[in-house]
N, C-alpha and C positions, 0 to 999 in steps of 0.2 A: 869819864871814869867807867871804866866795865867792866863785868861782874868780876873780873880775874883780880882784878885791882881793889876789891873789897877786904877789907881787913878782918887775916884769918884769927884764928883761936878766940874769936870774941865778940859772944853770942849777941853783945848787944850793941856793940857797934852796928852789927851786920842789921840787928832790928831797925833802926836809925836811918842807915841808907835806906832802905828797901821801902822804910815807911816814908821818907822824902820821894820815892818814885811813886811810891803810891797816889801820892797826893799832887803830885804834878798831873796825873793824868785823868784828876777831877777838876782843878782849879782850870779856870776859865778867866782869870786876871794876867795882862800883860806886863812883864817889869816886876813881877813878883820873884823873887830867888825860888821857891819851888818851881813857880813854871818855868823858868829858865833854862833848869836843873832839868829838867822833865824834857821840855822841848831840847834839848842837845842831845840826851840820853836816845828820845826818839829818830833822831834823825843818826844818829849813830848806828843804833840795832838796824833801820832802814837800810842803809849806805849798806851793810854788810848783808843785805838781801839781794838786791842788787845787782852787784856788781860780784857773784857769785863764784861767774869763767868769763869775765870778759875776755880774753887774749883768745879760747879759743871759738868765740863768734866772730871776731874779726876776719879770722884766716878761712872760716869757710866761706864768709862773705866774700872773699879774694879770689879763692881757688872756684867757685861757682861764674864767676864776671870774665873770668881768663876762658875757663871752658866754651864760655858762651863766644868770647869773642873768636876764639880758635874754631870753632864750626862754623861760625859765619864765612872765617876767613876761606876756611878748606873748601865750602861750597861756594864759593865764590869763586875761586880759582878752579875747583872743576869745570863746574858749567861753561866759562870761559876756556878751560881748556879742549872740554870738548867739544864746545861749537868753533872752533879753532881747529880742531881736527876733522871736524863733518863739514867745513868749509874747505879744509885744504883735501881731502879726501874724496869731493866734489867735485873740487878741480879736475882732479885728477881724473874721473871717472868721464868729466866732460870730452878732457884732454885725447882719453881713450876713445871715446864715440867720433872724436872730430879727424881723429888716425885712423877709426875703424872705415869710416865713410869714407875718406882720402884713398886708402887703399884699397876699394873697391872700383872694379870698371864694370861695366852692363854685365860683360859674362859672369861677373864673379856672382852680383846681384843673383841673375839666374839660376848659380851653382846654388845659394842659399834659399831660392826661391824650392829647387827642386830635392835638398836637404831638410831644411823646416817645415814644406808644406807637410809631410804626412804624418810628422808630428803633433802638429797646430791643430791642424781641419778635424774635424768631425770623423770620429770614426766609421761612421756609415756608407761613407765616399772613399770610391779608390785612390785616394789624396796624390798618389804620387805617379797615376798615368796622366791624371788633372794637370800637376806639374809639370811634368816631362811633354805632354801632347798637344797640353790648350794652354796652358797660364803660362809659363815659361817664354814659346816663341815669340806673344805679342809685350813681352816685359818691355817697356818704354821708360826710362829715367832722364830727368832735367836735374836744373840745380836743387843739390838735397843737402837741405836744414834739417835741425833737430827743436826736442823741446822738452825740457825733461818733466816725466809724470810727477805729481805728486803724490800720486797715491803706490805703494811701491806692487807688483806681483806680489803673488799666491804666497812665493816661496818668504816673501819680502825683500825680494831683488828691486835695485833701480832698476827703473823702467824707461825708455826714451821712444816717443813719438818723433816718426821722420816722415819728412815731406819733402814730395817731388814737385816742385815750383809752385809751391805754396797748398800742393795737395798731396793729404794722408798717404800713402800708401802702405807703412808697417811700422812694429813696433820692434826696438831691441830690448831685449834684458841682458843686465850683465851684472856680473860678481865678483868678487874678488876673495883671496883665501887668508885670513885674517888669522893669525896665531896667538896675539895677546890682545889686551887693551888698547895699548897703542902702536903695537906693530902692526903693519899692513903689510899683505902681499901684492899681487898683479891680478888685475883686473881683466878679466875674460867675456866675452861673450855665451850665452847661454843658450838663446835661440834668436830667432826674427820670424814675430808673427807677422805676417805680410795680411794685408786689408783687403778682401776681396772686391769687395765693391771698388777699389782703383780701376779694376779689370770691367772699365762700362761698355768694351769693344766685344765682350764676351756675355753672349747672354745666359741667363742662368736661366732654366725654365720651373715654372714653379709645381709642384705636386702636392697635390691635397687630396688625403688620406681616411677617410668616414672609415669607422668600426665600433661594434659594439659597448657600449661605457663600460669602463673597467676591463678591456681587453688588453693582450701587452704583444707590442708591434714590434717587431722586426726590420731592418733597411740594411740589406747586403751583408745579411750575416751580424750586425750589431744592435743588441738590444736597444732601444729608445728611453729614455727617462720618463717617465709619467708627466715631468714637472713643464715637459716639452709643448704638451697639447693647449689647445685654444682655451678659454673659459667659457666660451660660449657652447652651447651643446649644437649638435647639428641633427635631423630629420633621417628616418633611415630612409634609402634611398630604395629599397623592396619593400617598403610598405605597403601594404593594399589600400586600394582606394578606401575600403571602405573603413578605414583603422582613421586613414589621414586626419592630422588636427587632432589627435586625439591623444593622450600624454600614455602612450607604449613605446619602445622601442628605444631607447636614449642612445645616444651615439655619442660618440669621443670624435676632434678633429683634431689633424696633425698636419700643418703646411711645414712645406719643406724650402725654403729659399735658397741653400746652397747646397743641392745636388744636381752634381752637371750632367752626367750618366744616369738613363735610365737604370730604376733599381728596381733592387730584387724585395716582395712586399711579403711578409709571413705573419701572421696575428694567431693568437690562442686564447681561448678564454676559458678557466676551470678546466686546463688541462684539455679542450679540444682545439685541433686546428680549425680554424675560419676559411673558407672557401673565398678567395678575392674577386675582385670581378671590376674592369672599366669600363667608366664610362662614360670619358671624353677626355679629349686629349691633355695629358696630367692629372685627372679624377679618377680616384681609385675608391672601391668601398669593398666593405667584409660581410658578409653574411653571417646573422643569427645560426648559431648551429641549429640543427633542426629537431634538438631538444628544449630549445628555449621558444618553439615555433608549434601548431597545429595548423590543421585543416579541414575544411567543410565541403561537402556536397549537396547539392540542391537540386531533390529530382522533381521537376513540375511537366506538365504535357507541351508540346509543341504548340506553342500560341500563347502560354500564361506567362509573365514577365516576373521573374526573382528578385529580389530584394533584400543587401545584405545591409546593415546598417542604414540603411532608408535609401540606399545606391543602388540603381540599377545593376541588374547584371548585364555585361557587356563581354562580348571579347576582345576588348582592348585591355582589357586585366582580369578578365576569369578565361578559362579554358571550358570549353563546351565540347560535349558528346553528344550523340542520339543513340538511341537502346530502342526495343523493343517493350512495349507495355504489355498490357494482360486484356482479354478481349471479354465482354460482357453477354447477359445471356442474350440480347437484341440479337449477337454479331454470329450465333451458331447458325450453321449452316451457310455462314457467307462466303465470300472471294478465299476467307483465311490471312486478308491483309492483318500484321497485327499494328494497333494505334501505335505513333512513333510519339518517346518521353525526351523530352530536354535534361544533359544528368550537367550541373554546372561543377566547377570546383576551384574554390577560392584558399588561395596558402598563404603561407606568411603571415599568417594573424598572430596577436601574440593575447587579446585580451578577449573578451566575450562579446559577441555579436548579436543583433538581433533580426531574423530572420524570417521572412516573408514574402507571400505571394500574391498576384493580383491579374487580373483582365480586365482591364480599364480600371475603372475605378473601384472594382468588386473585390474585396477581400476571397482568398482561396483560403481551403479550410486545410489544416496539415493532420495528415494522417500518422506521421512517428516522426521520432528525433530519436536514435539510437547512435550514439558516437559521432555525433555530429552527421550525421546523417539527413538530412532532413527531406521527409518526403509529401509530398501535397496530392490533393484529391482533382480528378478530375473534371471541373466544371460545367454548368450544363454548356455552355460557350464553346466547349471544347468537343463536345457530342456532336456526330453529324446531322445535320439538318437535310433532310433530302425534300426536294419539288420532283414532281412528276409530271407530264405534261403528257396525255393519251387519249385517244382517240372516245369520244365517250360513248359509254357501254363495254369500255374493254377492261379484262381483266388485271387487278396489279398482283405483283409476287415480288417480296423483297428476304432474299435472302430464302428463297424456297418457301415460304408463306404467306399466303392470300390474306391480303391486306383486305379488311371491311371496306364494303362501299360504303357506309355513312363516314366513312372519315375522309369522302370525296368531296369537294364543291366544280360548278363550274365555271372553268377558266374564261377568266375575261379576254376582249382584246387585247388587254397591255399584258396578261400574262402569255400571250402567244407571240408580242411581237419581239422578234430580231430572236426567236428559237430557233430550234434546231430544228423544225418541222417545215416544210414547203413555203407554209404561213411565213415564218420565220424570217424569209428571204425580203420580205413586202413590206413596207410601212401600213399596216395593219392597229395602229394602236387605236386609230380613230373610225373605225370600221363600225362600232358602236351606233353611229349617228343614223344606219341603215336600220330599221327594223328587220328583226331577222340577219341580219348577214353576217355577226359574231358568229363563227365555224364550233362547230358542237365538238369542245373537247371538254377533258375532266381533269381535275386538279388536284395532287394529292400532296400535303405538309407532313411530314414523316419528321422527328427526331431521336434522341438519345441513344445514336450507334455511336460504340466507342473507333468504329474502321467502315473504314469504301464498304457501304452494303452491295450487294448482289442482286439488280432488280432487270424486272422482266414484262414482259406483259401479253396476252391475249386477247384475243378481237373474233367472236364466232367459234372459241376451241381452236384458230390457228394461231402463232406466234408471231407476233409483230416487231417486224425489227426495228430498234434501237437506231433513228432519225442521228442521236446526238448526247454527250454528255460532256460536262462541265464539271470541274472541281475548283473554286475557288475558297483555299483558308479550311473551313469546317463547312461549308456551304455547298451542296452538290443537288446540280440540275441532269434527267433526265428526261427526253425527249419521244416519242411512239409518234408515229405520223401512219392518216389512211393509207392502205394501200390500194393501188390502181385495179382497172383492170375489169370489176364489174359492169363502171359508168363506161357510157357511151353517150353521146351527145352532141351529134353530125354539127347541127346551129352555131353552137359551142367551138367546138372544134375549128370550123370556117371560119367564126370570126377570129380565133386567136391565131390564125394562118394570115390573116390580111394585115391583123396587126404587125406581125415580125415582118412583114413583106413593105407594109410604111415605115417602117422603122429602118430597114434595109435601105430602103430608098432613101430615107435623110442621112443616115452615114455616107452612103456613097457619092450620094451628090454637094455633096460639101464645095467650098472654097467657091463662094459666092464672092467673098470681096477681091480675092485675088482676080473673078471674070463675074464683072457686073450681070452680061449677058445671062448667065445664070441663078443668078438672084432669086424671079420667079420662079423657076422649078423648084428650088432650095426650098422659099416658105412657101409654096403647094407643100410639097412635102412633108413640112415641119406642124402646118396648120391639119393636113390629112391625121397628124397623130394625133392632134390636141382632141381634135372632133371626136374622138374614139375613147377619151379618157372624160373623169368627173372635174369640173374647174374646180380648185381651191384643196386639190386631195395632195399628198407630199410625192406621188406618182407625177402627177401633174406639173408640178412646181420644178419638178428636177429635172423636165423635160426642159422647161423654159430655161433652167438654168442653163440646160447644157447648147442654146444656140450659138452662142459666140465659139464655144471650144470646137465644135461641128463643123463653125464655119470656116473657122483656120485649119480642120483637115481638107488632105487634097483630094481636088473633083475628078473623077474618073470620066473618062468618054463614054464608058457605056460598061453594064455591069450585067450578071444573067443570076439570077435563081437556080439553082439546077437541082437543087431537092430543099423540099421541109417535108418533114413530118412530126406531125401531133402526137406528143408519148402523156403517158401517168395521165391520165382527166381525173382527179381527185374533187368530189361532190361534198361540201362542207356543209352546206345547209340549203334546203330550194334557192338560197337567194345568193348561193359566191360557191365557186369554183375556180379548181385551175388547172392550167393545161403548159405541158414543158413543149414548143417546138424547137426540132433540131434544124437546123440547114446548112447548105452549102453552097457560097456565092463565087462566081470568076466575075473577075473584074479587071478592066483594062486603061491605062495610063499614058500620057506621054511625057517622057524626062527627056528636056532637053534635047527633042526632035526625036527619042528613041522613044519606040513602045514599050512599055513596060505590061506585065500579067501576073497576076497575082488570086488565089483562093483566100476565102473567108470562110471561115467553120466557126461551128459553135452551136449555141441555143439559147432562146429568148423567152422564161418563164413569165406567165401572167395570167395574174389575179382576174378574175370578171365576177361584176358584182350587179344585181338587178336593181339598177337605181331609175327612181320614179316613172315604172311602169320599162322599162327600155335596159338591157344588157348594154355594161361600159368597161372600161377596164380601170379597176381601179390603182392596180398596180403594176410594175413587169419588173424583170431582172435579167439585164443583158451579160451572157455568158462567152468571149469569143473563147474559142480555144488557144494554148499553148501553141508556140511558133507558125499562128496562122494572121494574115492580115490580119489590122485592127480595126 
């Protein structure tokens, strides 16, 4: 019964129903006619909640299941259709590469070789004389397969890998001109990167390129990519030693493996050109502009050694000069030599150096550093050191002034011997052992001339000439020796005449072994010198030395004196003198049944020393002369 169904115009009917539903929907008893009533009524009003629009859930439940099934269906027949068409489309492409290859023979290969290459290659290379002059002639083809890329070209063209009997040699691309989805046109070739490395009959040479980091490089007119360079950084090749190992200069490298022609190399950095330079065959490098670069000089004296970085200076990587120094008050009045400076100059640095000087192991003291300039003082080491060696009692003058005699001592044996004074000539250093017989000279230690001083000497108010001088380094020896002419000493004189006259005779009479017969005369001879000299003196000993060299010169028949005479008798002390004789010997031979004649010139200086009561000779010095017998 529902509401509609209630009976109208009557108030109290209606009260009656309404209070039967009321009470249906408290009673809690089953089988009771209220709840009955009640439970129908409810499932009624329900029912009509419900089922509101069924008819129109149904149909969209329909129309949403058909939708679904119709996209399933349509992508399913695409997919299929288009892998359907990118398989017959394949074909077909293969179809084209296995006609394209058929209809090629070697030349034609070649034609494509010398078409595609200057397309392909690098633009840096003259690609298409490479093709025409070198790649081209030696083109070789066998049986050629294909393989198709899977990853397609740039352009996203298929791409086919071919190979000449089982090796690479190039790649095709090809396309086709497609106007709708499923319309296709013909399939073309696009290019043929041909594989350089096929070409193993040709060699490529490699070139590697050092420049500045961050320069931008050039190769036959075509800019280079950045992205092109090594990762590793490389050394600059102008470094200076003394930088080396040391984190300046960075460098960019650039190997080039497919350039066949020497190229053309140009680099700039911050808008300057780089200056190139080789150097070795394919190594090329750029130079630092010479803004990114300084320079030092190193002036220190001749003898003190420079020090850039703790590295010598060398001229194997610095550059040296010599200059003129400045000359000290020592040096007024001298020669005017002025002391010579070492000026060094080291470039290409890029970082801060530290700079030093040294003489051995002595630190030098630097006097400026103005703009790299660096200039050093000059040491006492570097000062000359002058010896004098004079007659004693004679006067010194160095450099036009008279040197004090307390800054004299006097000269030993060993400072006269092997000088430049007569002495000089003698092994003199042990003459000491004679009382009295060290030769009365004077010894002067001079230093801190900055140049060659100007020395001189006197003996009596006359000028005594200059025996000898020496310059070794900073080290300078002068010499004064007596002069003759006073002494006179007939005793003297005689015996150093009999001396050069035994000594004549042992040269002459030589070649004892060659004629036994001879023998005795020889050591007569040789024993007549010894007699005349001190046993155990270096005079002595050299005589002994020289018998065997003696005895292998050849013996003459007979030989003549025809002059000595006794020059210079120079008086050393009561106890040693010496005496120069000159002579002149003929002498006569036989070679091989012929006479031979021959002169001997010269002169034979010697020592005479008054040993134990008795005149000896303690030394001599045999002089023959220039192109005269020996």
């Amino acid at each position: 019964m529902s509401e509609n169904n209630l009976p109208k115009n009557n108030p109290e009917e209606i009260g009656k129903v309404k209070n039967i539903i009321s009470m249906s929907e408290t009673s809690g008893k089953r089988g009771d006619v209220n709840s009955k009533i009640g439970i129908g009524l409810d499932a009624q009003f329900a029912g009509k909640e419900r089922r509101r629009h069924p008819k129109a859930n149904a149909l969209l439940k329909g129309l949403l299941a058909y939708f679904s099934a119709a996209v399933l269906v349509i992508g399913i027949l695409t997919v299929v259709a288009w892998r359907l068409f990118e398989i017959r489309e394949a074909g077909r492409a293969d179809l084209f590469v296995e006609n394209y290859i058929a209809e090629k023979d070697i030349e034609g290969w070649r034609q494509q070789l010398r078409l595609n290459l200057p397309n392909t290659y690098p633009a840096y290379e003259d690609a298409s004389k490479l093709a025409y002059d070198v790649l081209s002639p030696v083109l070789e083809l066998g049986e050629i397969t294909y393989l198709r890329r899977i990853t397609p070209s740039a352009e996203g063209y298929p791409v086919y890998e071919l190979f000449s009997d089982g090796t690479h040699f190039a790649a095709l691309v090809i396309s086709d001109s497609s106007v709708g989805l499923f319309s296709t046109g013909e399939w073309q070739a696009v290019r043929v990167e041909f594989d350089i490395d096929f070409f193993d009959s040709v060699e490529f040479p490699e070139y590697r390129v050092i420049l500045p980091a961050g320069a931008s490089l050039t190769v036959n007119g075509a800019a280079i990519d950045p992205a092109m360079k090594e990762k590793k950084r490389a050394t600059y090749p102008a470094l200076s030693i003394a930088e080396k190992g040391h984190d300046v200069a960075p460098c960019d490298i650039y190997v080039f493996n497919d350039v066949y022609f020497l190229p053309e190399l140009s680099a700039t950095l911050e808008g300057a050109s780089l200056v190139c330079e080789q150097m070795g065959e394919g190594e090329y490098f750029f130079y630092y502009p010479e803004s990114a670069m300084h320079s030092i000089s190193v002036t220190v004296p001749v003898g003190v050694d420079a020090y850039v970085s703790g590295i010598k200076l060398t001229e194997e990587w610095a550059s040296r000069t010599e200059i003129d120094g400045e000359l000290g008050a020592l040096d007024d009045g001298g020669t005017g030599t002025l002391p010579r400076l070492s000026v060094w100059t080291v470039g290409n640095l890029f970082g801060e150096v530290e700079v030093e000087a040294k003489i051995g192991k002595t630190e030098v003291a630097l006097l400026s550093n103005e703009g790299g300039n660096y200039k050093f003082d000059t040491p006492a080491e570097c000062k000359y050191t002058l010896t004098v060696i004079l007659p004693t009692g004679a006067e010194l003058f160095v450099n036009g002034k008279a040197i004090a005699a307390n800054d004299k001592t006097s000269a030993t044996a060993e400072d006269i011997a092997y000088g430049f004074t007569a002495l000089g000539r003698y092994e003199v250093s042990e003459l000491g052992v004679i009382e009295g017989g060290v030769p009365n000279f004077d010894k002067y230690t001079l230093t801190g001339y900055l140049a060659e001083p100007n020395v001189t000497a006197k003996l009596g108010g006359v000028e005594l000439p200059l025996a000898g001088k020496s310059v070794s380094g900073y080290k300078m020896r002068c010499d004064f020796d007596y002069t003759a002419g006073d002494v006179f000493d007939a005793e003297r004189i005689a015996a150093a005449e009999k001396f050069a006259e035994s000594y004549l005779a042992y040269i002459c009479g030589g070649g004892a072994w060659q004629d036994p017969a001879n023998e005795k005369a020889f050591n007569d001879n040789y024993n007549a010198i010894k007699a005349q000299m001190i046993e155990g003196t270096a005079g002595y000993v050299g005589v002994m030395e020289s018998y065997r060299d003696v005895n292998l010169m050849p013996k003459y028949d007979s030989f003549t004196v025809d002059s000595k005479t006794a020059t210079d008798l120079v008086a050393y002390t009561e106890k040693s003198l010496s005496c120069r004789v000159e002579f002149s010997v003929t002498r006569t031979r036989t070679v091989e049944g012929v006479q031979q004649t021959d002169t001997l010139t010269g002169s034979i200086s010697v020592l005479q020393v008054l040993y134990k009561g008795e005149w000896r000779v303690w030394s001599f010095v045999y002089s023959p002369a220039e192109n005269s017998g020996q």
